[in-house]
Biopython code that builds the backbone (N, CA, C, O; Angstrom):
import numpy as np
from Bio.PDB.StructureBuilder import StructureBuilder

atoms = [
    (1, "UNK", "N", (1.890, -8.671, 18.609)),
    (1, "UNK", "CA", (1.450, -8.604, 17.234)),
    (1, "UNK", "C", (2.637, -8.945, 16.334)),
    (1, "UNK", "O", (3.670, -8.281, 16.249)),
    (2, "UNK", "N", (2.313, -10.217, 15.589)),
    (2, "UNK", "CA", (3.554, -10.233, 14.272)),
    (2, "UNK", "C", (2.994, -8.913, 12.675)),
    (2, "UNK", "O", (2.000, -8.406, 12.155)),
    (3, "UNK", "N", (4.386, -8.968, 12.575)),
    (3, "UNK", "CA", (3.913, -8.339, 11.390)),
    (3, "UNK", "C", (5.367, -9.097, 10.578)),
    (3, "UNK", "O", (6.493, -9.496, 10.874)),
    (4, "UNK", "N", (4.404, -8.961, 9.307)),
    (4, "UNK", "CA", (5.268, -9.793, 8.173)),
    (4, "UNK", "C", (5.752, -8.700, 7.286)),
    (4, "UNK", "O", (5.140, -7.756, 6.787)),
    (5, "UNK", "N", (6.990, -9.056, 7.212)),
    (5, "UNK", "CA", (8.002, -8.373, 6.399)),
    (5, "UNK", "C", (8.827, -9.145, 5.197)),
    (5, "UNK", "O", (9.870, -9.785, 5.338)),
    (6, "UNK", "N", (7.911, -8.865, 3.680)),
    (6, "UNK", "CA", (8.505, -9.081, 2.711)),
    (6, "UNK", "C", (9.868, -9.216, 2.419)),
    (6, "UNK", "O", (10.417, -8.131, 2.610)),
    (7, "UNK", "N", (10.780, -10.211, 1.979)),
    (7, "UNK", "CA", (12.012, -10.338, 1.527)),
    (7, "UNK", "C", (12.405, -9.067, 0.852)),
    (7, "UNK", "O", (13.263, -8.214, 1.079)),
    (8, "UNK", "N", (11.117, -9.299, -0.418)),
    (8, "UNK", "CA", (11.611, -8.722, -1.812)),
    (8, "UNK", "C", (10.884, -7.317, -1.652)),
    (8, "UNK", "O", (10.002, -7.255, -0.795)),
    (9, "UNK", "N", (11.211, -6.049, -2.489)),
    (9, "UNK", "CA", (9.772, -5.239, -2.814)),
    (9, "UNK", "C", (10.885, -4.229, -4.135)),
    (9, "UNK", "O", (11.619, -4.529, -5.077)),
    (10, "UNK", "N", (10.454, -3.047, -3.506)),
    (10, "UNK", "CA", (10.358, -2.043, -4.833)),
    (10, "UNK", "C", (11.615, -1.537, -4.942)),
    (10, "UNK", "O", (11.738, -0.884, -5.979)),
    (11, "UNK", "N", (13.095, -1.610, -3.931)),
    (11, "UNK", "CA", (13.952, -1.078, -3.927)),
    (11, "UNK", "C", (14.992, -2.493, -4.847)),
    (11, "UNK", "O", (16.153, -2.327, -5.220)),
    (12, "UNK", "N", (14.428, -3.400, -4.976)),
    (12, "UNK", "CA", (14.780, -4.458, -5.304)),
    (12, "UNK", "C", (14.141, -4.132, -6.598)),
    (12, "UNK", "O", (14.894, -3.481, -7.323)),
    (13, "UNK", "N", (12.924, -4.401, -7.132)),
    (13, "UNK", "CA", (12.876, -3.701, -8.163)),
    (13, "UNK", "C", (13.485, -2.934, -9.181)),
    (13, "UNK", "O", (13.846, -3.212, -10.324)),
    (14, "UNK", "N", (13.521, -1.640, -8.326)),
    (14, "UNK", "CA", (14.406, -0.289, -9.209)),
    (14, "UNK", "C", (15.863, -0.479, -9.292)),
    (14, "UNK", "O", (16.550, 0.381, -9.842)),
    (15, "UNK", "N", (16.364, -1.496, -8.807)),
    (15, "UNK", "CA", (17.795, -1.650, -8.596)),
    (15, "UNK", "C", (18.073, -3.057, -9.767)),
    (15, "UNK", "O", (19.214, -3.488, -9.937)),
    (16, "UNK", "N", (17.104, -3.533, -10.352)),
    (16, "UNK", "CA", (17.214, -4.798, -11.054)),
    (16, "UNK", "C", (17.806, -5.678, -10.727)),
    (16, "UNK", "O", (18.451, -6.401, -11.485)),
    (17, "UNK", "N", (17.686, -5.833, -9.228)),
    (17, "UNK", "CA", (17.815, -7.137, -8.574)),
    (17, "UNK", "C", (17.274, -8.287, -8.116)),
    (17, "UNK", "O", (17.832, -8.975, -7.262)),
    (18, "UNK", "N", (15.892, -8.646, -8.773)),
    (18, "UNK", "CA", (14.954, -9.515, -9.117)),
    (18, "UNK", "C", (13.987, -9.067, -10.322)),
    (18, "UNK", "O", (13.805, -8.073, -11.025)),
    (19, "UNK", "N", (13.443, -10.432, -10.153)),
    (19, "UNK", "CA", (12.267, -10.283, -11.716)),
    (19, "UNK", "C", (11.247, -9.741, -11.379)),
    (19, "UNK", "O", (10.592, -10.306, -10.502)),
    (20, "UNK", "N", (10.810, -8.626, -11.873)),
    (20, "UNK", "CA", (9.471, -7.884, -11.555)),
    (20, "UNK", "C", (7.943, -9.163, -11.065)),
    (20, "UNK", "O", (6.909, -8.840, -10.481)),
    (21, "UNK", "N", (8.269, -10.344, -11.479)),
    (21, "UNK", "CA", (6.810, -10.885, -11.138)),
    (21, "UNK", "C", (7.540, -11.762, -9.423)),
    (21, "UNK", "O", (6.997, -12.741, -8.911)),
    (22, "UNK", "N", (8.606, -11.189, -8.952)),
    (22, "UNK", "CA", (9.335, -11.767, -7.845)),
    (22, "UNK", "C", (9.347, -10.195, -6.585)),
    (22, "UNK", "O", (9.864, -10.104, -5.472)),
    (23, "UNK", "N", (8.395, -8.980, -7.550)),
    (23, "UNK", "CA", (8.596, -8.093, -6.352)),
    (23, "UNK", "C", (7.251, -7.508, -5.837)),
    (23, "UNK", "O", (7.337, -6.702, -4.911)),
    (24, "UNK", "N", (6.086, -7.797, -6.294)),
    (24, "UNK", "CA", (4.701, -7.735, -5.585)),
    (24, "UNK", "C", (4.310, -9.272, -4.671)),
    (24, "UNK", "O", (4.561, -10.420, -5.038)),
    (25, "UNK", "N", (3.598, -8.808, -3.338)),
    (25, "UNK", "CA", (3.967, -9.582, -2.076)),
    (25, "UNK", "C", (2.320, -9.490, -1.793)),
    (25, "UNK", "O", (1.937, -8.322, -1.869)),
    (26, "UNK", "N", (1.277, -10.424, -1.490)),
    (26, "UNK", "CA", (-0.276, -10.849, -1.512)),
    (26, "UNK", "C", (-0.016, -10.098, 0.221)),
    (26, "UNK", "O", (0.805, -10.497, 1.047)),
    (27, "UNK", "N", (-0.759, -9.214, 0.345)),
    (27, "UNK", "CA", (-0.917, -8.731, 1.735)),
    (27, "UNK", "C", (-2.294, -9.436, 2.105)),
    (27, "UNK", "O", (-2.563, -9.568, 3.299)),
    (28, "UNK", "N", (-3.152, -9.881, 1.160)),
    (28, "UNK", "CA", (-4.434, -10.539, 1.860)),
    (28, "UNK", "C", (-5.029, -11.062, 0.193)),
    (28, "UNK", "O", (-4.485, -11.028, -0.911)),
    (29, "UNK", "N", (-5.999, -11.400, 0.523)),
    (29, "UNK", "CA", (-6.751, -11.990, -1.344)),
    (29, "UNK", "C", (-6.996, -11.048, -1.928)),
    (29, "UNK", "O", (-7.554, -10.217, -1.211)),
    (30, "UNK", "N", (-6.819, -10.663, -3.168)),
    (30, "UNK", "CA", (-6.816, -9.631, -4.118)),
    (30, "UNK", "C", (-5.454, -8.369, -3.786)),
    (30, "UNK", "O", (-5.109, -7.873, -4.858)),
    (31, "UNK", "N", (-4.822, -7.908, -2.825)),
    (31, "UNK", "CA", (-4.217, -7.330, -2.355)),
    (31, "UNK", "C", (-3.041, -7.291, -2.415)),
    (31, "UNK", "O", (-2.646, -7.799, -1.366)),
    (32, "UNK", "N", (-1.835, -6.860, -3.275)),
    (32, "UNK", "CA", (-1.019, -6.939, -3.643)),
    (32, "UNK", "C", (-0.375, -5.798, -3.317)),
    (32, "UNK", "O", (-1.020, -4.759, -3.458)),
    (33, "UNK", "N", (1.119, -5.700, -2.776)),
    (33, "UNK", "CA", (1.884, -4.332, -2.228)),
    (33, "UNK", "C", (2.961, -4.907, -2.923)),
    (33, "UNK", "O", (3.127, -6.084, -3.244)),
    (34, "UNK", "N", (3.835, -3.697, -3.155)),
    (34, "UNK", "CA", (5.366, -3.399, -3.162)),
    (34, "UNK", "C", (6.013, -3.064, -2.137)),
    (34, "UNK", "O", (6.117, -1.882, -1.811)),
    (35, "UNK", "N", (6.427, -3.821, -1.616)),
    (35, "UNK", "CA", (7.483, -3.256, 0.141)),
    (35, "UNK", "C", (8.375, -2.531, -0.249)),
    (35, "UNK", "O", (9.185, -2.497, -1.175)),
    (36, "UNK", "N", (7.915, -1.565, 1.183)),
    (36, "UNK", "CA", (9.159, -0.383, 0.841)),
    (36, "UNK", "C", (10.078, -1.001, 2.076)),
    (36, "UNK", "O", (9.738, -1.963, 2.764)),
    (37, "UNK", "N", (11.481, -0.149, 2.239)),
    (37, "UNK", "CA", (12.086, -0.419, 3.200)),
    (37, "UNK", "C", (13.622, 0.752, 3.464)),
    (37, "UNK", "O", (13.828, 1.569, 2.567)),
    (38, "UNK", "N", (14.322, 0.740, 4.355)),
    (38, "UNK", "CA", (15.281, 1.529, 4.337)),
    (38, "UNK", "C", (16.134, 1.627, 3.294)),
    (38, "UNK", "O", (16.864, 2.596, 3.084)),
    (39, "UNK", "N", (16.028, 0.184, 2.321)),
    (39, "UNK", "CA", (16.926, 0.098, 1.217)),
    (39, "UNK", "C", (16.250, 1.099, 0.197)),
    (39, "UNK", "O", (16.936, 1.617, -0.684)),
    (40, "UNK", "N", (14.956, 1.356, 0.316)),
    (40, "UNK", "CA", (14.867, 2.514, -0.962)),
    (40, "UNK", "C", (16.051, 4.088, -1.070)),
    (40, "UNK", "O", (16.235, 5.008, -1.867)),
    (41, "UNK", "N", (16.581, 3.659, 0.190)),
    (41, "UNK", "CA", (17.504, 5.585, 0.595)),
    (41, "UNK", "C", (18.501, 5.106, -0.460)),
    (41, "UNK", "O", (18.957, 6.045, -1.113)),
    (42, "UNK", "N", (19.000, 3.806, -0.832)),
    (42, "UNK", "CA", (20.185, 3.631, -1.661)),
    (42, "UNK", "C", (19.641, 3.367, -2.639)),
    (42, "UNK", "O", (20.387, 3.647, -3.578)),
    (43, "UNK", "N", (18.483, 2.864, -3.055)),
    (43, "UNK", "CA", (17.734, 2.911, -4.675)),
    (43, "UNK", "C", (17.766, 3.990, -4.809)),
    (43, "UNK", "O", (18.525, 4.315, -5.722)),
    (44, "UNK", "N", (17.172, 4.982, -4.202)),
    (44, "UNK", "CA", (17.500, 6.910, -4.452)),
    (44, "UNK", "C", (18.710, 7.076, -4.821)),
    (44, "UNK", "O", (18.727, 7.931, -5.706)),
    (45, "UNK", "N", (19.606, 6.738, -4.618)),
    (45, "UNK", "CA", (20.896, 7.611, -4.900)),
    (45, "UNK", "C", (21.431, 7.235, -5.887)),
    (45, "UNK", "O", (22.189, 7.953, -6.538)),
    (46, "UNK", "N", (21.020, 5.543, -6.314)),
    (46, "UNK", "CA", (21.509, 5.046, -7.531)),
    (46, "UNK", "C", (20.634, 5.850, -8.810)),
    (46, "UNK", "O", (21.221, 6.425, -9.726)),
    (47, "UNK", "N", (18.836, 5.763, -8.670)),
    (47, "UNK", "CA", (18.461, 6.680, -9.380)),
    (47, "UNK", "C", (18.622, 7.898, -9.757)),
    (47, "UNK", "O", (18.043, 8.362, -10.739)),
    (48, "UNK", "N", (19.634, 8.722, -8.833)),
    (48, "UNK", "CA", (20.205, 9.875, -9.222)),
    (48, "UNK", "C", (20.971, 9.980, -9.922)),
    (48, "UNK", "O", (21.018, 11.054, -10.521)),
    (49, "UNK", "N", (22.190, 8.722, -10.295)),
    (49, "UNK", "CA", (23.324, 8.888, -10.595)),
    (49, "UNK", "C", (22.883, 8.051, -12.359)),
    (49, "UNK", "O", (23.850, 7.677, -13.022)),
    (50, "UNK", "N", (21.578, 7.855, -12.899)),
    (50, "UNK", "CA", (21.191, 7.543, -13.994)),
    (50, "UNK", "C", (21.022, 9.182, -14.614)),
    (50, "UNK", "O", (20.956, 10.273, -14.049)),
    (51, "UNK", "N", (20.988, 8.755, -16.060)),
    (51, "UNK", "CA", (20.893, 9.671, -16.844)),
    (51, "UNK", "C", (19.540, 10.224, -17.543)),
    (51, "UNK", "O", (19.531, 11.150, -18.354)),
    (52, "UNK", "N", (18.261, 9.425, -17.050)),
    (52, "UNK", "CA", (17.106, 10.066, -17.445)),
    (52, "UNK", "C", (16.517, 10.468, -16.091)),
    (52, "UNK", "O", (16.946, 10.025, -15.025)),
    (53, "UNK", "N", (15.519, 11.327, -16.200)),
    (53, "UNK", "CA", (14.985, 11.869, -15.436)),
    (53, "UNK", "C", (14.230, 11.144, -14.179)),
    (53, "UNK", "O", (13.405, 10.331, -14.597)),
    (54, "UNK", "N", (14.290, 11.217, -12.736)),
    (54, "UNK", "CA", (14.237, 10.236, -11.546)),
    (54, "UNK", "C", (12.750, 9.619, -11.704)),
    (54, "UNK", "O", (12.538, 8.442, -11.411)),
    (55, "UNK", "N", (11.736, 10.473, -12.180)),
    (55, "UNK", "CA", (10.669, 10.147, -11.909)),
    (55, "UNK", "C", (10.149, 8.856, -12.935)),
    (55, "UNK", "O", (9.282, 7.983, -12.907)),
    (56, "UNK", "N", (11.396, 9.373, -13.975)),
    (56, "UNK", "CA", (10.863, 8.211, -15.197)),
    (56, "UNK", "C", (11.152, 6.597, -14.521)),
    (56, "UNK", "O", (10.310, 5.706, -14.637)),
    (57, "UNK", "N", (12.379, 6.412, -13.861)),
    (57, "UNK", "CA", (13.027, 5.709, -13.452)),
    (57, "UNK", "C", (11.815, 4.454, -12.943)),
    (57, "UNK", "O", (11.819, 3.275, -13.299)),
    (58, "UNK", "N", (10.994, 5.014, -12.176)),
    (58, "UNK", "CA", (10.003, 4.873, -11.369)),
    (58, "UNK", "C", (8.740, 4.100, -12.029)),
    (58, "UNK", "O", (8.035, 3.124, -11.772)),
    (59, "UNK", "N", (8.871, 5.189, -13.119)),
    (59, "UNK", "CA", (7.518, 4.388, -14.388)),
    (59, "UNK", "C", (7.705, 3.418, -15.045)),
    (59, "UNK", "O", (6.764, 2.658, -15.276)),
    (60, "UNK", "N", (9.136, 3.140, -15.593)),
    (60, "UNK", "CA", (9.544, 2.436, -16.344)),
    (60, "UNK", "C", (9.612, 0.955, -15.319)),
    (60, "UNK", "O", (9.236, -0.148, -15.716)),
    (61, "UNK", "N", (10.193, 1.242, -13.903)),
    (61, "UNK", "CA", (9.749, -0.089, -13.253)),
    (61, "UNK", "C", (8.451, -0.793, -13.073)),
    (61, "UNK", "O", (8.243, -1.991, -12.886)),
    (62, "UNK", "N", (7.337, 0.547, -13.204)),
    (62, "UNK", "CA", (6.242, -0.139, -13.166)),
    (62, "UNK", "C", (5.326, -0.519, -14.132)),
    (62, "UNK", "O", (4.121, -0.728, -13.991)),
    (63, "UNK", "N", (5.914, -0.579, -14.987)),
    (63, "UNK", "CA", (5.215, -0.827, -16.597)),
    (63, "UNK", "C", (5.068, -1.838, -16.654)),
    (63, "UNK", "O", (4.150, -2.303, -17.329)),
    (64, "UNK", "N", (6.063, -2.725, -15.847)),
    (64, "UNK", "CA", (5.078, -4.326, -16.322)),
    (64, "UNK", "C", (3.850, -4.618, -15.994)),
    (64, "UNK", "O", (3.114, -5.228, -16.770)),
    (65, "UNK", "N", (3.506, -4.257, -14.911)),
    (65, "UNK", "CA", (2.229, -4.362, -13.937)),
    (65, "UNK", "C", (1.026, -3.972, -14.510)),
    (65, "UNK", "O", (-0.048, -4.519, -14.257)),
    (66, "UNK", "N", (1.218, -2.773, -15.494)),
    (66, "UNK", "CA", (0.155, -2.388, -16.324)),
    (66, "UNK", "C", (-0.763, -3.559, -16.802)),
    (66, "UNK", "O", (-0.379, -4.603, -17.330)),
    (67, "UNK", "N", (-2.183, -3.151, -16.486)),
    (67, "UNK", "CA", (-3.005, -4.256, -17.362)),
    (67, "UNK", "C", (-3.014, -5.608, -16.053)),
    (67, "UNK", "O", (-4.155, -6.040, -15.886)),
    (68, "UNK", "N", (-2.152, -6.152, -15.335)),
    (68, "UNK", "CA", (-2.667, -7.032, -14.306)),
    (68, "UNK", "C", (-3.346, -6.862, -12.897)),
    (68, "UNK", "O", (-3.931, -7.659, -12.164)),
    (69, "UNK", "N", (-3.047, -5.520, -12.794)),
    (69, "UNK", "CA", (-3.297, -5.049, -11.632)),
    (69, "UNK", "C", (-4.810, -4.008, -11.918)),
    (69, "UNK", "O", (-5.250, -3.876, -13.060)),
    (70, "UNK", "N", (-5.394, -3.419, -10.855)),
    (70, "UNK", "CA", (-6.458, -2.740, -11.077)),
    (70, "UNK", "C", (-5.832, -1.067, -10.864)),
    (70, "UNK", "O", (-6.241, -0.337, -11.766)),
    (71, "UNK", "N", (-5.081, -0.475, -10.016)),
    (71, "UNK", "CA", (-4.254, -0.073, -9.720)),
    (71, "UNK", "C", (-3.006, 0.140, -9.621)),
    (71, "UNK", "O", (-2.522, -0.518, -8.700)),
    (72, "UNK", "N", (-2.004, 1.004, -10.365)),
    (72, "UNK", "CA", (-0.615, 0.511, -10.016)),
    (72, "UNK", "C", (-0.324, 2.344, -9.670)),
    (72, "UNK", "O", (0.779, 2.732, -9.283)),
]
sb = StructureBuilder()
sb.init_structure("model")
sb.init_model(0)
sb.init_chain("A")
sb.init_seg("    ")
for serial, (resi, resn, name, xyz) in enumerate(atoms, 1):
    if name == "N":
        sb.init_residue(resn, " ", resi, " ")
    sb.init_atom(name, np.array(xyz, "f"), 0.0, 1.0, " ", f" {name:<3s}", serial, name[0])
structure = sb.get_structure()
């Protein structure tokens, strides 16, 4: 069995190391994911070491998505 593994996703994201319309990945038609990966353990720690609260961190990455997606 292959399984496909996104370049880009959400630790890339929260780290502002690509353009938000460069970090959702078509898992099938209509179907859109954010890959997670081991690199989120070091997006965590950078989000710690910010000065607003972790969870905001999180929202504020996903605010663009608002309104294109059916779900975010």
């Amino acid at each position: 069995m292959d399984f496909f593994l996104p370049e880009k996703g959400l630790s890339d994201l929260l780290e502002d190391a690509i353009e938000p319309t460069e970090a959702p990945t078509e898992a099938r038609e209509g179907l859109w994911l954010l890959a997670g990966s081991r690199a989120l353990a070091q997006a965590k720690r950078l989000i710690a070491r910010r000065d607003i609260r972790s969870g905001a961190v999180l929202s504020e990455a996903l605010e663009v998505f608002e309104g294109h997606f059916d779900f975010v």
